[in-house]
C-alpha positions as CSV (number, residue, x, y, z in Angstrom):
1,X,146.8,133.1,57.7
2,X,145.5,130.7,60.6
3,X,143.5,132.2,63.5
4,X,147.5,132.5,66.0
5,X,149.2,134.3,63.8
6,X,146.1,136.9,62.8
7,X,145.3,137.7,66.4
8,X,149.4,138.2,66.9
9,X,149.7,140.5,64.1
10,X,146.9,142.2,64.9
11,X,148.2,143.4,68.2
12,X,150.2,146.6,68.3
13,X,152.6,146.6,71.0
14,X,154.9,149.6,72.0
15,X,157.0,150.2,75.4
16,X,158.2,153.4,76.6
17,X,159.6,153.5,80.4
18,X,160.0,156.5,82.7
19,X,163.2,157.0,83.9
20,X,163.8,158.1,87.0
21,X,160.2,159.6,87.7
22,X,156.7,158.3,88.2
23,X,154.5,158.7,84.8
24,X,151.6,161.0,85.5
25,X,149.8,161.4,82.1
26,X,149.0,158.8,79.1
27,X,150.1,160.6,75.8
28,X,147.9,159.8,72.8
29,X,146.7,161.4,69.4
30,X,143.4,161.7,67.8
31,X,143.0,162.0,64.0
32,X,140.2,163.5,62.2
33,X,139.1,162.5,58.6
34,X,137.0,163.9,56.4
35,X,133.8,162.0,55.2
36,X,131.5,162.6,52.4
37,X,129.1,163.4,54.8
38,X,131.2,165.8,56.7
39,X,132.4,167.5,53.1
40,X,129.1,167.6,52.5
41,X,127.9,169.4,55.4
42,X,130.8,171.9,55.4
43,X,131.0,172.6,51.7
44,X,134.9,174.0,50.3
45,X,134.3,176.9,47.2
46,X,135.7,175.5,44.1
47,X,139.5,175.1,43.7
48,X,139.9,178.3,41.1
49,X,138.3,180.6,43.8
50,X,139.5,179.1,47.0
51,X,142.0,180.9,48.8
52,X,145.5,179.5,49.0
53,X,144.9,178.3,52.8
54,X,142.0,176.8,51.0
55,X,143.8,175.2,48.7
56,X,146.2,173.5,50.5
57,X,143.6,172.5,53.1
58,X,142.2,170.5,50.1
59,X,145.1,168.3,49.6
60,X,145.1,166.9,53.7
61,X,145.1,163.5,54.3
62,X,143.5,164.7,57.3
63,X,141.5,167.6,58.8
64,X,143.8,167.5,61.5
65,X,145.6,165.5,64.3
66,X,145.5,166.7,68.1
67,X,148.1,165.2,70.5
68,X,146.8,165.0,74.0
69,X,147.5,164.0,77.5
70,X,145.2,162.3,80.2
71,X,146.3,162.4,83.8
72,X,146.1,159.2,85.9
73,X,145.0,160.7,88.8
74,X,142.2,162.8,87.4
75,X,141.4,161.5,83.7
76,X,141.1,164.7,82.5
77,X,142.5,165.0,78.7
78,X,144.4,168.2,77.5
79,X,145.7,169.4,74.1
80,X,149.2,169.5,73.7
81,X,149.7,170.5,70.0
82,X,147.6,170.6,66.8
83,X,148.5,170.5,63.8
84,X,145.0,172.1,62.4
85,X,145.9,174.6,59.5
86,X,147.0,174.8,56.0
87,X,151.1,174.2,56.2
88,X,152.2,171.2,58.5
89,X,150.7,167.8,58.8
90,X,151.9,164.7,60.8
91,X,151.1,161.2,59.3
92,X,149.4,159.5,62.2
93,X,149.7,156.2,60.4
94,X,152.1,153.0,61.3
95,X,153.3,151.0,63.9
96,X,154.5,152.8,65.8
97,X,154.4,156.4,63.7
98,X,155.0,158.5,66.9
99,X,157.1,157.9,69.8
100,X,157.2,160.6,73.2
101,X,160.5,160.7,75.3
102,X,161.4,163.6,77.9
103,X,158.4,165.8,76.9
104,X,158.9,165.7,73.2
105,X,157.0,164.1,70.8
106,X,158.5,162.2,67.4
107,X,156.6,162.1,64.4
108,X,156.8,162.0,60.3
109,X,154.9,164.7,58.8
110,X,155.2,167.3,55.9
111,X,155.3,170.8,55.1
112,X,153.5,172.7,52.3
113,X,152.7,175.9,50.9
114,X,151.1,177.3,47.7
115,X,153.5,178.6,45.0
116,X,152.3,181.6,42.8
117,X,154.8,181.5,40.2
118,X,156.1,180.2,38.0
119,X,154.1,177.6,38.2
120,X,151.1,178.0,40.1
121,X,150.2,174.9,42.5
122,X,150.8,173.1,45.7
123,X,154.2,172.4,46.9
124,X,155.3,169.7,49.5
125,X,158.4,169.3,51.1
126,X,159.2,165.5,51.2
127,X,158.5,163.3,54.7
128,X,160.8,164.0,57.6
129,X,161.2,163.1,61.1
130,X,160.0,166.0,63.3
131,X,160.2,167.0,67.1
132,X,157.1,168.2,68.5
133,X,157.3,169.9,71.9
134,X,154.1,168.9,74.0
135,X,154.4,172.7,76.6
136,X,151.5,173.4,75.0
137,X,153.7,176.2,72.5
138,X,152.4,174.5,69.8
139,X,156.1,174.7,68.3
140,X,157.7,172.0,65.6
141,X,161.1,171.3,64.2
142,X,162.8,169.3,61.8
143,X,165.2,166.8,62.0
144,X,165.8,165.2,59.1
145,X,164.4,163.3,55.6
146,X,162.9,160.3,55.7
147,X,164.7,157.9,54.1
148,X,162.7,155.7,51.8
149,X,159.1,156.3,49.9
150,X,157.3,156.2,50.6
151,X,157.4,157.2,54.5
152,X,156.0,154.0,56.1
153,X,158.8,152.9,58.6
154,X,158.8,152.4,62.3
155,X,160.1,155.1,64.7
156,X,161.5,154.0,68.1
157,X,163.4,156.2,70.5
158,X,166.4,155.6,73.2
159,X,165.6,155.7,77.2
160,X,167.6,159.0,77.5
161,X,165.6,160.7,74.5
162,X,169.1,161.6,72.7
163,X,169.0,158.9,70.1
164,X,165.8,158.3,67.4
165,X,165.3,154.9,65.2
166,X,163.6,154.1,62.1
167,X,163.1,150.9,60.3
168,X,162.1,150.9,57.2
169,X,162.5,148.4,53.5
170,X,164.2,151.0,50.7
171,X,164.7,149.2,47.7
172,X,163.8,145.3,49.2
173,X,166.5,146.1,51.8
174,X,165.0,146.3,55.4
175,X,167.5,149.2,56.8
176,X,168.4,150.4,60.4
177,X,168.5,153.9,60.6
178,X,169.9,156.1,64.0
179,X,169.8,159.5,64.2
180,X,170.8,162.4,66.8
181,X,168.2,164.1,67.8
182,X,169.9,167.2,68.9
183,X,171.5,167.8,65.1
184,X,169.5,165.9,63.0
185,X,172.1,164.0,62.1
186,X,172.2,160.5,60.9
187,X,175.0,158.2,63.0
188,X,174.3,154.7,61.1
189,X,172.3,152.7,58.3
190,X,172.5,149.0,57.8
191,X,170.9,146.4,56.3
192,X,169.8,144.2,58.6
193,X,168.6,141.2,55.5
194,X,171.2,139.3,56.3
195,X,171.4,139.7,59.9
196,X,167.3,138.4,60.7
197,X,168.1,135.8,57.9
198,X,170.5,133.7,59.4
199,X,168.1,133.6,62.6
200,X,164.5,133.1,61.0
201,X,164.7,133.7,57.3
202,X,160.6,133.7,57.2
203,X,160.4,135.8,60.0
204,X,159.1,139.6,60.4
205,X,160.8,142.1,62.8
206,X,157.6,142.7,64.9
207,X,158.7,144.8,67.5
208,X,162.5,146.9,67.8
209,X,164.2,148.9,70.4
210,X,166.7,149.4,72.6
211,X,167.7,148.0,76.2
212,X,168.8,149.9,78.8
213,X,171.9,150.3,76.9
214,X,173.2,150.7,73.6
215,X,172.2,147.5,72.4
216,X,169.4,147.4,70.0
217,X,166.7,144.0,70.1
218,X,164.3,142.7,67.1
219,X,161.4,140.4,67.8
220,X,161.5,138.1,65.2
221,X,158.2,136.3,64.4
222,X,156.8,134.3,61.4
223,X,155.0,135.9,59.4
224,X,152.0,134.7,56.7
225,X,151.6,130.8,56.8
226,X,151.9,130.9,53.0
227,X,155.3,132.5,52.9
228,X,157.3,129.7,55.5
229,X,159.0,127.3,53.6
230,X,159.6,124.0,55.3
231,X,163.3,124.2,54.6
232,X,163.9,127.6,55.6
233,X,165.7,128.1,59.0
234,X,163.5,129.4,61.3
235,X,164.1,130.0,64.7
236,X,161.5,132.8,66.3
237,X,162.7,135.3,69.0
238,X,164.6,138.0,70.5
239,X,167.8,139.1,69.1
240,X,170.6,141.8,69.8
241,X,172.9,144.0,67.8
242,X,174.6,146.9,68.5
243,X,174.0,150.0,66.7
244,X,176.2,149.6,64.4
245,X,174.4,146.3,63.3
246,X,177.4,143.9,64.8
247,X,175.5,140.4,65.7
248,X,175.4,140.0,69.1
249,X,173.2,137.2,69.8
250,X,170.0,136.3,71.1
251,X,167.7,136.4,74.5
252,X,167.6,133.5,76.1
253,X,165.1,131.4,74.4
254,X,162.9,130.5,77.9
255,X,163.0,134.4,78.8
256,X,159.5,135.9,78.4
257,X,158.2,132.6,78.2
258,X,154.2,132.4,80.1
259,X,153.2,129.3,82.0
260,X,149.8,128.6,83.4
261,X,148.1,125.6,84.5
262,X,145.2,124.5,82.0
263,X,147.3,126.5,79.1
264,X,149.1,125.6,76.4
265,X,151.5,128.1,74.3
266,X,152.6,127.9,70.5
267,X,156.2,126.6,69.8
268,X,156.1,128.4,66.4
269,X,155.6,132.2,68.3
270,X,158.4,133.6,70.7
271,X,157.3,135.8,73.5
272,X,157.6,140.1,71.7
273,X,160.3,141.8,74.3
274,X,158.3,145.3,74.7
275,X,161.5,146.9,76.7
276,X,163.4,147.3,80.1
277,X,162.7,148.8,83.1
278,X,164.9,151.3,84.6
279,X,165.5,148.6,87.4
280,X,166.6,146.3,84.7
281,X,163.8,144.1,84.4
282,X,162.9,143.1,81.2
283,X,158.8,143.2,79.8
284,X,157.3,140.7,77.7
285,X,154.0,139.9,75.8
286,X,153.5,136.1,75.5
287,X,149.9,134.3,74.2
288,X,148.7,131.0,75.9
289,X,145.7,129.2,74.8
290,X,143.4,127.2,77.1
291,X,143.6,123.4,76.9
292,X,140.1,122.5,78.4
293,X,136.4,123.4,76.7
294,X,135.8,127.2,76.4
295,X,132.5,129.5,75.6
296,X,132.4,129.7,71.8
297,X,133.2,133.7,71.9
298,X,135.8,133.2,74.0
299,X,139.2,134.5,72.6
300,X,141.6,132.2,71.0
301,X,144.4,132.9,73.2
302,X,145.0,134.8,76.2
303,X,147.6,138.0,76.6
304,X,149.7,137.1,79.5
305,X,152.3,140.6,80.4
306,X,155.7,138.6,81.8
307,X,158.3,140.7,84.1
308,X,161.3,138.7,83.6
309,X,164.2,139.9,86.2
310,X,167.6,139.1,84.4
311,X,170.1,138.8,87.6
312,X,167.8,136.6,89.9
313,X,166.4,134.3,86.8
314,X,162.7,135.0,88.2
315,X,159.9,135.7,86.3
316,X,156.6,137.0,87.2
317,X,153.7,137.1,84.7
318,X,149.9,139.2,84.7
319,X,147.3,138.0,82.8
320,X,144.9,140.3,80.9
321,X,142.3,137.8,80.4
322,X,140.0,140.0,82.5
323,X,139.2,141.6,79.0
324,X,138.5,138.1,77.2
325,X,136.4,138.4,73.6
326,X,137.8,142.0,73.4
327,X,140.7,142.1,71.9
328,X,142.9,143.2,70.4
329,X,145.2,144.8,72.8
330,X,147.8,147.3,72.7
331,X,150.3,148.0,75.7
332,X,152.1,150.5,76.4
333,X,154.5,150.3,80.1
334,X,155.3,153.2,82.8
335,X,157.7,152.0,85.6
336,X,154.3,151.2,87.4
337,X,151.9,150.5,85.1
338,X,150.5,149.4,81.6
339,X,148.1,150.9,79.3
340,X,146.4,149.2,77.2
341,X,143.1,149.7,74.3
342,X,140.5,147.7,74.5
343,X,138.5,147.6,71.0
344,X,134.9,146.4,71.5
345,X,132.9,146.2,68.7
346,X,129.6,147.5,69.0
347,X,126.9,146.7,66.6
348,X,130.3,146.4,63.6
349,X,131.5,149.8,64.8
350,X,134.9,150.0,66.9
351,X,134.6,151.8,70.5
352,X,137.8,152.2,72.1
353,X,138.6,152.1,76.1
354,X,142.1,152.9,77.3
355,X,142.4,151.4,80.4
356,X,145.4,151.5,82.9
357,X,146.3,148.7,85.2
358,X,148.8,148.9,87.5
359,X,151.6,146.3,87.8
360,X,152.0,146.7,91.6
361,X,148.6,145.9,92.6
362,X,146.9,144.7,89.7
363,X,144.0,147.0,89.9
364,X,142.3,148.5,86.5
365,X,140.7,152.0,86.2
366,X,139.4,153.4,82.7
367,X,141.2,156.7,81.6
368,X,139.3,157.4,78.7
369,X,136.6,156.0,76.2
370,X,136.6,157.2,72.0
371,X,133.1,156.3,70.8
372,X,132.8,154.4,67.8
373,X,132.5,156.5,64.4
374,X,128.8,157.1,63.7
375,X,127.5,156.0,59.4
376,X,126.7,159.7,57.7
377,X,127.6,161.6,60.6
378,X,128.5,165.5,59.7
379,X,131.9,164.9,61.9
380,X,135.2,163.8,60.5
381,X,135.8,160.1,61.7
382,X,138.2,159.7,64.9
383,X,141.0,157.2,64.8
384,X,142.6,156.7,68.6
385,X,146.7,155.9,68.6
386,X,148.1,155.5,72.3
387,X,152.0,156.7,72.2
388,X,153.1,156.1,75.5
389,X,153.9,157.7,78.7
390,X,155.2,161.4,79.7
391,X,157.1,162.1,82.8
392,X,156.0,163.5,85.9
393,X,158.0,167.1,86.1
C-alpha cells in the first residue's frame, strides 16, 4: 500500500451534528486493558476458588470502559456510564463502534453470567446493539442481535436519533442493516455488492450515513494497491441510496473537492462526505499534497475540512495543517465546530490531544490530553475513542 492511501485509511472520520441546539460537551470513551504487569500487581485467586463475579471478570476483554463528557466551556470531563463489573461489557472496538444521538449512547456489547448447573461455566449472550443512556443512571437496554460474527460492523445513527445503521460482510455479502430504535426492530437488510460494484468494483465503503433526509451516502474509496485491477471499473466517490437500497445516484463529482495554490490533490481519492449540517450544508474531508520542496518530516498531505453549500454552489474549505507531522486525524462536527485527535508520538508511545476548533472563527483550544501508555506500568493501558457531540439541554 503506497504512502496516499496508508495515511487515508488510517484516518478515522465520524460526523454527528446537533440539531437545533448548540453542542456543549465532547462525548468520548476510555478503555482499560489489563497487562501482565497490571495482572501481576493485582493478582486474581485461581479459577476453582474464585467467586463467580471472579469468574466472569476473568473472561473480559477489558477491565472496563467509562463513557465521559468534556464541556467546551470549562474542559472538565465527567463519567456518564461504566460498564466496570462482572455481567455487561461494551466492545469499544471499530470504526465507528459507538455512535451518541439525543443523549443516548449506541454500542455492541454482551451480557454474561455464571451457570451453576447443569453445566457449570460461563455463559454469554451473543453481540447485540445496546442503548446506553448518558443521565449518569448508569442504565442499559437492548435492542437487538447483531447480525453477523463475528460483531465487527459499523454503527451509524439518523439526525433525529429514531433510526440506527450497521454495516457489516455476513457470509462475503457486505449488508445494510436499519433498525428502530424505539422497538428494536429491524426495517431493512440489503446487499449492497452489487450496488458499490457497478460504481468502483475495487473500492471500500469508507465512511456511511445519512443526509438530512432519508437518503443514505457511502464513500467509496480504493482500497489496497494490490487489489485494483486495471480493468476494473472504478470510479471513487459519494453515492446515494435510499433505505431500502434503491440506486439513487451519486454527489456531484467536484463537491467536496479542496483547492489551494502550491497544492496538488490525488485523482484516484474522492473527497469522504462526513455529513450535513442542519442548515443543509454539506462537510467534507479532502487531502492535498504540496507541490514545492517541503521539511523531510513534513506530512505527506494536508487535511483540508470543505463546507460545501448545495443551493448557492459555494464552497468554503479550513485547513488543519496547523497540526502538520502529527497526524493522523479524526473529526468529529458540531453545528459550530470540529473535534479532532491529534496522535503525537512520543519517544514510540502514542499521546493523544483532542482539540476543538471552531468553524466560525477558526480558533483552536485543547479539551483534553490521554498520556501515552507507560512499558510495565501496574495500570491497565488506556485506549481514547472520540464519539461525537451531545446536545446542549
Amino acid at each position: 500500500m503506497n504512502n496516499r492511501r496508508r495515511v487515508f485509511l488510517s484516518i478515522t472520520l465520524l460526523v454527528l451534528v446537533a440539531i437545533g441546539a448548540r453542542a456543549q460537551s465532547l462525548i468520548y470513551a476510555i478503555s482499560f486493558r489489563e497487562t501482565a504487569a497490571s495482572r501481576q500487581a493485582h493478582p486474581q485467586p485461581p479459577f476453582f476458588r474464585a467467586t463467580a463475579a471472579e469468574k466472569l471478570l476473568a473472561v473480559r476483554a477489558h477491565a472496563r470502559t467509562e463513557i465521559l463528557a468534556v464541556s467546551a466551556i470549562n474542559h472538565q470531563s465527567t463519567v456518564l456510564f461504566s460498564d466496570q463489573g462482572p455481567s455487561f461489557e461494551i466492545f469499544p472496538e471499530g470504526d465507528p463502534s459507538m455512535v451518541v444521538r439525543a443523549g443516548k449512547l449506541y454500542a455492541i456489547g454482551v451480557e454474561r453470567e455464571w451457570r451453576t448447573g447443569p453445566s457449570p461455566g460461563v455463559f454469554a449472550s451473543d453481540p447485540a446493539f445496546y442503548e446506553i443512556s448518558l443521565d449518569g443512571s448508569n442504565k442499559f437496554r437492548k435492542l437487538a442481535a447483531v447480525p453477523g460474527a463475528p460483531a465487527s460492523g459499523h454503527l451509524f445513527i439518523h439526525s433525529s436519533g429514531s433510526k440506527l445503521g450497521y454495516a457489516t460482510y455476513v457470509n462475503d455479502k457486505y449488508m445494510i442493516f436499519i433498525y428502530d430504535v424505539a422497538s428494536g426492530r429491524m426495517l431493512q437488510n440489503w446487499n449492497a455488492n452489487g450496488f458499490f460494484r457497478k460504481y468502483c468494483t475495487d473500492c471500500l465503503d469508507q465512511r456511511r450515513g445519512w443526509l438530512n433526509d432519508d437518503r443514505l451516502f457511502f464513500n467509496l474509496q480504493l482500497g489496497d494497491d494490490d487489489s485494483i485491477s486495471e480493468t476494473s471499473h472504478n470510479v471513487p466517490g459519494t453515492y446515494l441510496s435510499s433505505e431500502d437500497g434503491k440506486d439513487l445516484g451519486s454527489m456531484p463529482p467536484k463537491t467536496g473537492r479542496a483547492a489551494e495554490v502550491g497544492y496538488a490533490r490525488d485523482e484516484s481519492m474522492a473527497p469522504t462526505l462526513l455529513g450535513t449540517g442542519s442548515n443543509g450544508n454539506l462537510y467534507f474531508v479532502d487531502f492535498l499534497r504540496p507541490t514545492g520542496p517541503r521539511p523531510k518530516k513534513s506530512p505527506s498531505s494536508t487535511t483540508f475540512l470543505v463546507i460545501a453549500d448545495p443551493r448557492s454552489g459555494t464552497q468554503r474549505q479550513i485547513s488543519l495543517e496547523g497540526r502538520a507531522g502529527k497526524s493522523p486525524f479524526q473529526l468529529w462536527f458540531s453545528a459550530t465546530s470540529v473535534a479532532f485527535v491529534e496522535r503525537r508520538l512520543i519517544e514510540y508511545r502514542e499521546e493523544n490531544h483532542v482539540w476543538r476548533k471552531s468553524l466560525e472563527t477558526g480558533a483552536e483550544e485543547e479539551l483534553l490530553t490521554l498520556p501515552a501508555n507507560v512499558p510495565g506500568s501496574t495500570e491497565p493501558d488506556k485506549t481514547l475513542y472520540v464519539i461525537g457531540w451531545m446536545e446542549a439541554r
